[in-house]
Backbone bond lengths (Angstrom), bond angles and torsions (degrees), N, CA, C in turn:
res aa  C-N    CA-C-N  psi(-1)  N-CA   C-N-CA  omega(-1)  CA-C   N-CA-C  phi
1 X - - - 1.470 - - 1.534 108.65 -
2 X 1.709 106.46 114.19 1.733 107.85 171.59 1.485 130.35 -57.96
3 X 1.311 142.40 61.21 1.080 120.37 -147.79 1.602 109.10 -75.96
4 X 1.446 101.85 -5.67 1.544 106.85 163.70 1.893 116.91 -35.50
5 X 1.096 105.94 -57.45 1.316 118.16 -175.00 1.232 104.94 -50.58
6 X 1.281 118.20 -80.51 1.489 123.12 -171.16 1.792 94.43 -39.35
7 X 1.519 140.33 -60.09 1.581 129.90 -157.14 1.532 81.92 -66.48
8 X 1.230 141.06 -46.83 1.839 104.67 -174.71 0.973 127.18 -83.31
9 X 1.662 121.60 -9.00 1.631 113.75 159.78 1.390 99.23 -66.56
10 X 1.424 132.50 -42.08 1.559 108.78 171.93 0.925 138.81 -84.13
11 X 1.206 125.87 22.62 1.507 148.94 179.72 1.282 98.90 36.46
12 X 1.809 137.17 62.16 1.611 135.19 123.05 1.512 107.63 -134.19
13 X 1.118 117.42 142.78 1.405 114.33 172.95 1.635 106.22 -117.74
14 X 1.774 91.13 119.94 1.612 93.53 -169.64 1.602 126.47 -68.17
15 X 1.110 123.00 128.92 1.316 132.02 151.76 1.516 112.34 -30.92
16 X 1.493 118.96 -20.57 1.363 107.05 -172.29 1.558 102.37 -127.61
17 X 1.098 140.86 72.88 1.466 130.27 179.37 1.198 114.47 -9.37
18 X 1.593 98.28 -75.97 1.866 119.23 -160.29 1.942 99.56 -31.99
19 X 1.156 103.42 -33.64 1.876 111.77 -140.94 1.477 80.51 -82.99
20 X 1.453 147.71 -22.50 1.276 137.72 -162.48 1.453 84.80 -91.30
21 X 1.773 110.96 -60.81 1.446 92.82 -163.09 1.266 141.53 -61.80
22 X 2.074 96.77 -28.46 1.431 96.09 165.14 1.842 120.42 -57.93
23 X 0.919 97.47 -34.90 2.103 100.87 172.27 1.562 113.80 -43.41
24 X 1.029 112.49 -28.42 1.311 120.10 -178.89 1.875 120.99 -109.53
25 X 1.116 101.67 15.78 1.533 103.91 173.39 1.553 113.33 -112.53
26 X 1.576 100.96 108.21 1.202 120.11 156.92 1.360 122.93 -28.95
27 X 1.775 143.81 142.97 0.722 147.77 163.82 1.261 117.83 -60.47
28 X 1.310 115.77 -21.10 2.009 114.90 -179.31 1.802 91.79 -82.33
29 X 0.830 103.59 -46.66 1.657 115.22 178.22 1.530 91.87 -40.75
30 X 1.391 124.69 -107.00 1.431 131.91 -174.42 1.138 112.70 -10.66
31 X 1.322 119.70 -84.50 1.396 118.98 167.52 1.327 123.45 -18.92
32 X 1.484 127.56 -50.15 1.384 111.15 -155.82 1.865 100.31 -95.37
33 X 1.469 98.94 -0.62 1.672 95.27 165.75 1.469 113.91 -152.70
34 X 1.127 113.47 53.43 1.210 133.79 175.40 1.263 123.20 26.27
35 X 1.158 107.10 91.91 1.232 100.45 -173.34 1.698 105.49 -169.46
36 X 1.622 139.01 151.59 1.266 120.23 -159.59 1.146 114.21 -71.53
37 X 1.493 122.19 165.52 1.370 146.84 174.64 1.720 112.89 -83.62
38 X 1.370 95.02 160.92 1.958 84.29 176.97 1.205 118.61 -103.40
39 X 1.576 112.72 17.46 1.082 141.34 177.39 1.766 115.74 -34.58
40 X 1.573 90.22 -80.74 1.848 93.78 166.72 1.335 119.62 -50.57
41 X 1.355 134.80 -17.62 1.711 136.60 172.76 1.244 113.26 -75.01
42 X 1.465 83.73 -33.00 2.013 92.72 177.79 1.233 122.01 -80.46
43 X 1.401 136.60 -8.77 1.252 156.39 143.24 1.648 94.82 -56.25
44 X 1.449 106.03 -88.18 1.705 87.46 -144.58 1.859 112.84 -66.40
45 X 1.310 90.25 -20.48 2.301 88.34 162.13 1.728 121.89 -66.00
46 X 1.461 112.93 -37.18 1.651 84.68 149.01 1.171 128.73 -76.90
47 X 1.328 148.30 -17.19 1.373 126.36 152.51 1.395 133.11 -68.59
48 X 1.971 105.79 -4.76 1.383 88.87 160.95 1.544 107.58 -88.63
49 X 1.659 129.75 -28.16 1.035 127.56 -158.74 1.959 92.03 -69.52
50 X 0.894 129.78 -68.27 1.839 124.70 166.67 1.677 99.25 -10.22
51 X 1.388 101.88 -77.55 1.379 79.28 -175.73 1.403 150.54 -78.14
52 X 1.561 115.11 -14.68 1.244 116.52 168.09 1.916 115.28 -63.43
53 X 1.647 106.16 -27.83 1.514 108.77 -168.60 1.300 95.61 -75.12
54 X 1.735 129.86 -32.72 1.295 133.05 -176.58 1.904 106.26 -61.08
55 X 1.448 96.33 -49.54 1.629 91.80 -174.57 1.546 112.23 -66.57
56 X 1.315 123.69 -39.87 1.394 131.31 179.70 1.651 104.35 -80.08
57 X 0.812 126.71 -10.85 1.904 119.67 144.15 1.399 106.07 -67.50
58 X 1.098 131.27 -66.65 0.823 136.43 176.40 1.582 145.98 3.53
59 X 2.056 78.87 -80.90 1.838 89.00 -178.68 1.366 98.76 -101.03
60 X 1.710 121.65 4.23 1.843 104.82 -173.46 1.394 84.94 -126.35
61 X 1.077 130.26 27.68 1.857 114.19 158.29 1.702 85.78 -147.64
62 X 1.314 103.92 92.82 1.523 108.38 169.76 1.441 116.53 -56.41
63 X 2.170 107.69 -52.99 1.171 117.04 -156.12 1.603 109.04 -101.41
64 X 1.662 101.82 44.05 1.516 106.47 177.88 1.572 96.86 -86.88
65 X 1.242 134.05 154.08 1.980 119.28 143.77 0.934 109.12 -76.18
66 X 1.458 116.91 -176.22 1.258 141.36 177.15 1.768 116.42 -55.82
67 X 1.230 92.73 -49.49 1.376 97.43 171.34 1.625 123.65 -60.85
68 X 1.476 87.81 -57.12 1.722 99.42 173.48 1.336 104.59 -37.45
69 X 1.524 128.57 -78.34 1.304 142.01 -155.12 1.559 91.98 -34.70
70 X 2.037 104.94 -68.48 2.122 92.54 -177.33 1.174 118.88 -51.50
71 X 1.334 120.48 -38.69 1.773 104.94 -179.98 1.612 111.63 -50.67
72 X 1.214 123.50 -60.54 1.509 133.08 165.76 1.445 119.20 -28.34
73 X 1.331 105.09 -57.78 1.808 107.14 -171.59 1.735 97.24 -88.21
74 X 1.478 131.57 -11.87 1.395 110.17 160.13 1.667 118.25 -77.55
75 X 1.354 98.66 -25.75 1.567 97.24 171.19 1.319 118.30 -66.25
76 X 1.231 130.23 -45.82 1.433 144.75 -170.81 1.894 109.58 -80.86
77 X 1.133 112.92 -1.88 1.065 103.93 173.05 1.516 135.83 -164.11
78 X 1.413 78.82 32.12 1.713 117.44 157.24 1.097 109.78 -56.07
79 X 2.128 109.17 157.40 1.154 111.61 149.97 1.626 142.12 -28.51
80 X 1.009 110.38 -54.39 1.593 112.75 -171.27 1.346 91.28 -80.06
81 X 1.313 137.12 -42.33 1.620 136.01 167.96 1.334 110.11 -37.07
82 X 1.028 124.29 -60.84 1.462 144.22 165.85 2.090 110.43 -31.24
83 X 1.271 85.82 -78.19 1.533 103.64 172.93 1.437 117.53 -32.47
84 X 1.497 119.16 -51.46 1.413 106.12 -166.79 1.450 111.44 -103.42
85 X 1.497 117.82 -6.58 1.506 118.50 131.29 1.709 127.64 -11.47
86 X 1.707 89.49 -55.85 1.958 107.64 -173.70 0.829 90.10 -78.62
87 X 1.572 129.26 -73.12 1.601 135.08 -158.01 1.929 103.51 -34.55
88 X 1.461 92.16 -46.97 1.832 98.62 -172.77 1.628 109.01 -64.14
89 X 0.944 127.83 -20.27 1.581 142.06 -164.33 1.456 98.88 -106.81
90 X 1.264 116.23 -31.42 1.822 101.73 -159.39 1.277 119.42 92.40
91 X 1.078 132.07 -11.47 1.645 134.75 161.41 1.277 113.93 18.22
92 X 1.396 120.05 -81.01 1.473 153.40 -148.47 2.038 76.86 -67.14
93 X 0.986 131.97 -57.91 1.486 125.20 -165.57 1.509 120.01 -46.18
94 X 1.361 72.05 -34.79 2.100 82.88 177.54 1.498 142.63 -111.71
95 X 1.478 91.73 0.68 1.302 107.59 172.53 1.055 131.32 -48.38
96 X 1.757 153.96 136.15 1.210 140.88 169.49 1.542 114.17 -111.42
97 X 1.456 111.33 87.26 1.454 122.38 170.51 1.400 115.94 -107.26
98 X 1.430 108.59 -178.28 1.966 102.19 -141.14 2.039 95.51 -98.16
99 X 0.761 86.83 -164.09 1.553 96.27 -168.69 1.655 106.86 -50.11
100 X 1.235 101.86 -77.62 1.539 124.31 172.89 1.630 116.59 -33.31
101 X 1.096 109.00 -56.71 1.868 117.18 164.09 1.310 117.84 -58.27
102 X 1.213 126.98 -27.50 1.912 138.62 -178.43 1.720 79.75 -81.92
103 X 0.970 104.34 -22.84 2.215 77.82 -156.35 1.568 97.54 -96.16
104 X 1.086 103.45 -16.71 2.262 121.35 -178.32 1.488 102.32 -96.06
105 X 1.422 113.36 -16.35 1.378 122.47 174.79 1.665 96.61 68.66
106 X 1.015 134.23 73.51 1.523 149.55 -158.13 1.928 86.71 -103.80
107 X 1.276 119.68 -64.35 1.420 128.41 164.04 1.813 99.51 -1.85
108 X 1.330 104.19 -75.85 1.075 127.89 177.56 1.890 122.65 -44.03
109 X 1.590 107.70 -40.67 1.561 116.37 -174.01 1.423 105.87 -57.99
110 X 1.655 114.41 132.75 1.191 121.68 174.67 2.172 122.33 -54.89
111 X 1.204 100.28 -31.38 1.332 90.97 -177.44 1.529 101.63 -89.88
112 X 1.430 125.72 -13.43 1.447 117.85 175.98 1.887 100.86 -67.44
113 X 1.013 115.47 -50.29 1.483 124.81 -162.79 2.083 98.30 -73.92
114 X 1.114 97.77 -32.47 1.707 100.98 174.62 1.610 100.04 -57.93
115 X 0.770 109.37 -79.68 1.558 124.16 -168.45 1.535 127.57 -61.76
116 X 2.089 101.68 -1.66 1.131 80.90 159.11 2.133 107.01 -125.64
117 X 1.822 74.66 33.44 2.342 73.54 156.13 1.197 81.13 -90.37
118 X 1.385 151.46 -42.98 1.892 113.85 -147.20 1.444 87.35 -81.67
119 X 1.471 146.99 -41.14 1.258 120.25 -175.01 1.752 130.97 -59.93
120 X 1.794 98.65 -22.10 1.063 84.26 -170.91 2.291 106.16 -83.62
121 X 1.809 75.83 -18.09 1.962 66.38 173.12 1.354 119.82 -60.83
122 X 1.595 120.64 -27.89 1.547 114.81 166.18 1.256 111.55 -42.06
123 X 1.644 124.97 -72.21 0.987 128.87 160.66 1.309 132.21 15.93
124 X 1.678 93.27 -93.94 1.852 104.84 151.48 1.294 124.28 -17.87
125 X 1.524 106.58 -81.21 1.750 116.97 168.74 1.157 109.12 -13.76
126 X 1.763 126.93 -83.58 1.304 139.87 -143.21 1.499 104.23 -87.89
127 X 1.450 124.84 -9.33 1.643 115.93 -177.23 1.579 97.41 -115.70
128 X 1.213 127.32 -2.58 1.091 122.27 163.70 1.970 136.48 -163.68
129 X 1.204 104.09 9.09 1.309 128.24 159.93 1.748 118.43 102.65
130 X 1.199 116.54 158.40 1.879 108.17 -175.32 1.257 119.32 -49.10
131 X 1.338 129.89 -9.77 1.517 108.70 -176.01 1.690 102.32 -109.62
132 X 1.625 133.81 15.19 1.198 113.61 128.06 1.131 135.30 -112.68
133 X 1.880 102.79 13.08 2.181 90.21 160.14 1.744 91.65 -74.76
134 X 1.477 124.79 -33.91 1.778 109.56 -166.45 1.150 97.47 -77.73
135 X 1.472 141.89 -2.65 1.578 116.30 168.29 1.580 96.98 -89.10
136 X 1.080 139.44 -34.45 1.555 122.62 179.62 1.645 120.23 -86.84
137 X 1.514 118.58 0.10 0.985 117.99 139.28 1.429 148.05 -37.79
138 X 1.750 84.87 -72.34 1.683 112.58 169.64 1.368 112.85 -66.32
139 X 1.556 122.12 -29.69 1.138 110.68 169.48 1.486 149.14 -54.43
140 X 1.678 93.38 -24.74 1.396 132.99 -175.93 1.614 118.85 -107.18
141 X 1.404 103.81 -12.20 1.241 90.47 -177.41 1.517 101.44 -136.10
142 X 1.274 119.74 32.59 1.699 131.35 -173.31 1.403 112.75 -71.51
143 X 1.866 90.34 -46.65 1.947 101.07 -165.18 1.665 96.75 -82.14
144 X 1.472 132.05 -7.16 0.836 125.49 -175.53 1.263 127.23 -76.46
145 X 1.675 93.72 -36.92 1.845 122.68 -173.93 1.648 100.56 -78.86
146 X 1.130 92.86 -31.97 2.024 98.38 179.89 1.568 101.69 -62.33
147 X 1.411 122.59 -68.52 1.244 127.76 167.44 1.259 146.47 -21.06
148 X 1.897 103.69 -56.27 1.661 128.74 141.71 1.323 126.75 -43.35
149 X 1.461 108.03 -49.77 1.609 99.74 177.80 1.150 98.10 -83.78
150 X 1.151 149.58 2.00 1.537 115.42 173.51 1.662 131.12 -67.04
151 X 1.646 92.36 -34.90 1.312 133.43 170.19 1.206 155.13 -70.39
152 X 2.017 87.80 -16.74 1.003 103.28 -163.37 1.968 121.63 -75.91
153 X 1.324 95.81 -20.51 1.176 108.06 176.81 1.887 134.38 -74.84
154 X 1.633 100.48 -4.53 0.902 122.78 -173.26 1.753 109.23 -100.61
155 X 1.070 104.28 147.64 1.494 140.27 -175.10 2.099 96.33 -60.46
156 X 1.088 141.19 110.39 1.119 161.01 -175.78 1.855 97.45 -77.67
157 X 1.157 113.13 136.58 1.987 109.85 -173.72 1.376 120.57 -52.13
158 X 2.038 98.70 -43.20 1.453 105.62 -174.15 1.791 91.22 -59.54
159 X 0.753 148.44 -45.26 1.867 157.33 -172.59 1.763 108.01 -41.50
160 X 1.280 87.34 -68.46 1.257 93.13 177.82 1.425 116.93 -75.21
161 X 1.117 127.45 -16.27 1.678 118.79 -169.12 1.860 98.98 -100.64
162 X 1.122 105.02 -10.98 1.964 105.87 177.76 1.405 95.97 -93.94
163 X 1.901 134.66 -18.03 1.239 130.79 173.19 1.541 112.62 -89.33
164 X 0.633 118.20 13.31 1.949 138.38 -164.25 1.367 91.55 -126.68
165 X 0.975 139.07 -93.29 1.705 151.04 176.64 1.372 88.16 -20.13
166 X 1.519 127.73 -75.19 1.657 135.05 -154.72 1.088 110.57 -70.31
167 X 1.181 128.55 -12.70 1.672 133.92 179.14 1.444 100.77 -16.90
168 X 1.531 109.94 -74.85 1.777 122.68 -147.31 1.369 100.76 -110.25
169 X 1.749 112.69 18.31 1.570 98.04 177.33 1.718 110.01 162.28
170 X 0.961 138.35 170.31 1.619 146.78 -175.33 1.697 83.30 -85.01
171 X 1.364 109.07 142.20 1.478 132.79 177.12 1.772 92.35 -156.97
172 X 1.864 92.01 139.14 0.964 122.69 167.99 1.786 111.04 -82.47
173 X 1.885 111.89 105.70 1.437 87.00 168.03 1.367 111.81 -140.23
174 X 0.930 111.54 146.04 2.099 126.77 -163.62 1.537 89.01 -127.50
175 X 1.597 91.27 150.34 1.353 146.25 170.55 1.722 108.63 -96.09
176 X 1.217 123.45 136.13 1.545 114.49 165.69 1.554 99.75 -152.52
177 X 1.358 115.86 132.51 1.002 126.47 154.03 1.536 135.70 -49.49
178 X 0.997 128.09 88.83 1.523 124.65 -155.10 2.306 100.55 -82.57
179 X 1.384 97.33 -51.70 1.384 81.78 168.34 1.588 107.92 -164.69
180 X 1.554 119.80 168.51 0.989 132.47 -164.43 1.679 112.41 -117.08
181 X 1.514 127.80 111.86 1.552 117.83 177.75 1.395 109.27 -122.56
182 X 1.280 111.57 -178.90 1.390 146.21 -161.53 1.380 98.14 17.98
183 X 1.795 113.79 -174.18 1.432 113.63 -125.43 1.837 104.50 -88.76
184 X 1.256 115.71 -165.08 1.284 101.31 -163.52 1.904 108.42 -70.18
185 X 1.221 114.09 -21.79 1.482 107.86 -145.40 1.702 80.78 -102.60
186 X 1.266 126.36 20.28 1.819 123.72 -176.99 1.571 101.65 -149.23
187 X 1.044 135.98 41.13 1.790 108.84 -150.86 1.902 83.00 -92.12
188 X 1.378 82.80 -161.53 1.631 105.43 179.82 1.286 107.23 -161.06
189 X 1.391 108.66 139.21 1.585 101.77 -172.18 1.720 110.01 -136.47
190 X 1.116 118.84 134.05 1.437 141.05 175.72 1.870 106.49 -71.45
191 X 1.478 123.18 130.18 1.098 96.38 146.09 1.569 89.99 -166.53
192 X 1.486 105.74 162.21 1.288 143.73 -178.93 1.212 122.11 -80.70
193 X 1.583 126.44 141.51 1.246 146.19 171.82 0.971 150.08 -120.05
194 X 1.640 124.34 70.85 1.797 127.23 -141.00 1.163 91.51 -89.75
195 X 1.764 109.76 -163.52 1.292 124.78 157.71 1.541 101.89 173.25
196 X 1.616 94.47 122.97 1.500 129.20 -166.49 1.934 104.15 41.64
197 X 1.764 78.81 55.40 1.973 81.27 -178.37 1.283 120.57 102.35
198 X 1.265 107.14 -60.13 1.450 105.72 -171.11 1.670 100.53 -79.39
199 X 1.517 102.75 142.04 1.540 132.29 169.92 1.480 113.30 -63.00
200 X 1.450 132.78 105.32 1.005 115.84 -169.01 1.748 105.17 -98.14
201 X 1.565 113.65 -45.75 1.247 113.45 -179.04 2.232 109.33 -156.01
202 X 1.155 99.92 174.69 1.707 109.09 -176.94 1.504 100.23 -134.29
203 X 1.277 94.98 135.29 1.445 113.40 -177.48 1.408 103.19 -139.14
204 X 1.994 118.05 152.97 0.838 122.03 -162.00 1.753 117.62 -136.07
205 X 0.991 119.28 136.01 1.826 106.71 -169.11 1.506 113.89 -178.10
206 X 1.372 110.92 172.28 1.569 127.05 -163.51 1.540 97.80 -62.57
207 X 0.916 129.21 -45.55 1.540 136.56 -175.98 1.704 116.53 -114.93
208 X 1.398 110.09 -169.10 1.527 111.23 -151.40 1.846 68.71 -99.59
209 X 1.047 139.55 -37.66 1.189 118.61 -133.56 1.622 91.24 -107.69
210 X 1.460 119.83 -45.92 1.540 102.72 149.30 1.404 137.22 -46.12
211 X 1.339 137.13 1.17 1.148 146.33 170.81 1.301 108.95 -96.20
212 X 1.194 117.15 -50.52 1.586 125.61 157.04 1.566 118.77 -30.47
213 X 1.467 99.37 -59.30 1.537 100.96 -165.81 1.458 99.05 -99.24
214 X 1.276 126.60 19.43 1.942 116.28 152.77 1.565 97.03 -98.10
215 X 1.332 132.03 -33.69 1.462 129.54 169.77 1.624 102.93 -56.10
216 X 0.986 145.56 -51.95 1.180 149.99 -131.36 1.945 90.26 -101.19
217 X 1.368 104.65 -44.13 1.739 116.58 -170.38 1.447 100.02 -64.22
218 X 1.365 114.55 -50.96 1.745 131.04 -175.18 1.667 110.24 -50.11
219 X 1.528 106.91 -70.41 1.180 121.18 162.10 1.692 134.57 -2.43
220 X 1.955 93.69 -76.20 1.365 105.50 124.61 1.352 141.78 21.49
221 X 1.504 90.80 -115.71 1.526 115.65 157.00 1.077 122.60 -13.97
222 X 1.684 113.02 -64.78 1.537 130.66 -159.02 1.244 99.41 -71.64
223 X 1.377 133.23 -21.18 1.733 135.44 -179.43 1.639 107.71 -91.23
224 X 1.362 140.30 -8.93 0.934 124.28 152.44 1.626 133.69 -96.59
């Protein structure tokens, strides 16, 4: 395994090998040959990643609030936020997970590959200090924060379509997942949008909650 590659897709190449590779060892991995997890890295890299996204909200979106800013930095540094971080890097190539996860293709699982960008930003930290895990932070998560704030001020579909529904009264309205495909680290998910029973619309997307909100957007639709 090159781990060369992966330090120039991230533009640092560590002074410390061990510290990259441990960042990248799965807990099924460890276990099955004893040896540590990147577990504890992955702890203290989301609290640096919190705070560098907090400071870079910060001083380049003056006229966010308080509130705004968390809506923003939960968007930006979410799971699936997380995920295509790896996906963009190659993650999944270098991972060291245990037998059972290589054969389920675990390499591949979105929260395995989430969790190990915050370890490898520890990484960063400890082989070479906070201002290049926060330059490969910001690097990665810039177009994201641009994106978030644009938006942030705006009314979300499920929002508007339960304030539309509620106009003239309390309505019961659910979401249901109708079904789940392809494999774990790609799926696609279907889901549905009643209210007080009746089916209003189906929407379809990378996540449960994007499927939600193309059901919820469609819905919509169908009322004008």
């Amino acid at each position: 395994m090159e781990l060369e590659m992966l330090e120039k897709s991230i533009g640092h190449y560590f002074q410390d090998k061990e510290l990259l590779k441990q960042a990248l060892v799965h807990k099924s991995y460890a276990y099955e040959n004893h040896v540590e997890s990147n577990e504890k890295l992955e702890f203290l890299g989301d609290s640096i990643l919190e705070f560098v996204s907090s400071k870079y909200l910060y001083t380049h979106f003056p006229k966010l609030t308080e509130g705004e800013m968390t809506k923003v930095r939960a968007d930006i540094v979410c799971e699936e936020s997380l995920y295509q971080i790896a996906k963009k890097h190659n993650f999944s190539d270098f991972l060291y997970v245990g037998k059972s996860e290589k054969n389920s293709h675990g390499n591949m699982r979105t929260a395995i590959m989430a969790d190990s960008v915050e370890a490898v930003i520890a990484a960063l930290y400890f082989d070479a200090g906070l201002e290049v895990a926060e330059k490969f932070i910001i690097e990665n998560l810039e177009e994201a924060a641009k994106q978030a704030t644009k938006h942030v001020g705006e009314k979300d579909y499920k929002t508007v379509l339960q304030e539309k529904l509620q106009k003239n009264g309390e309505v019961h309205i659910t979401y249901t997942i109708l079904k789940e495909e392809g494999p774990d680290h790609d799926k696609t998910f279907t889901a549905e949008v009643s209210c007080n029973g009746k089916k209003l619309a189906i929407g379809i997307g990378k996540s449960k909650k994007a499927a939600e909100m193309q059901a919820a957007q469609r819905a919509l639709e169908s009322f004008q």
